[in-house]
C-alpha positions, -999 to 999 in steps of 0.1 A, spaced: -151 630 -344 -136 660 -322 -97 656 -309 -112 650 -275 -131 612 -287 -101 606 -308 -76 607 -278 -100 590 -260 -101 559 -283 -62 558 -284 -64 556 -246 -86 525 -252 -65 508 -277 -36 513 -258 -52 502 -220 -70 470 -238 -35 465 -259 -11 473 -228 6 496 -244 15 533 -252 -8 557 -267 23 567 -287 29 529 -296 -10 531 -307 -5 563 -329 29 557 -346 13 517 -355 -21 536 -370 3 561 -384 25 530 -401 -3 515 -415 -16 546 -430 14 553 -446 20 519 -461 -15 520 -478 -13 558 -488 19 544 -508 -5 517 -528 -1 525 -567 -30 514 -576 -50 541 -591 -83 533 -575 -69 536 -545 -45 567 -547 -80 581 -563 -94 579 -529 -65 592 -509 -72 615 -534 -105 624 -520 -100 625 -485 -108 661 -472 -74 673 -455 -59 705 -441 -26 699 -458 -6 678 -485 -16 647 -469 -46 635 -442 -33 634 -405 -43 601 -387 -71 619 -373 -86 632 -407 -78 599 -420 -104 579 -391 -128 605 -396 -131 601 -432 -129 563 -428 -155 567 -398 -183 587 -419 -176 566 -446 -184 533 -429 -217 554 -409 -228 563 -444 -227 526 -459 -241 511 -430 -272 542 -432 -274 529 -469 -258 554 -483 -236 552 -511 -200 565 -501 -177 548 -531 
């Protein structure tokens, strides 16, 4: 997913939501943030594993690794 389709589906959120993008992104970013702070180990093993630029995914890097995850499983892939 390019930075072009992303902004476009926080445009969507927010005009079916009626409200801000910014509202969108800081709500995504919220919820990311709670379950990055899970401490279970499986799941810090898969934050873990999240391909990112820096110490921690952006929102962006986060839905595209969520994204191709859920394309592979529903391809039959096995993305665990």
């Amino acid at each position: 997913m390019n930075q072009k389709q992303f902004k476009k589906i926080l445009h969507q959120i927010a005009a079916d939501n009626n409200v801000t993008v910014e509202e969108v992104r800081r709500d995504m970013e919220f919820a990311m943030n709670e379950a990055k702070n899970n401490p279970d180990p499986t799941a810090q093993a898969k934050w873990a594993a999240i391909p990112c630029k820096g110490e921690s995914p952006t929102l962006e890097e986060f839905i595209t690794h969520v994204a191709g995850t859920i394309k592979r499983d529903m391809e039959g892939g096995n993305a665990k």
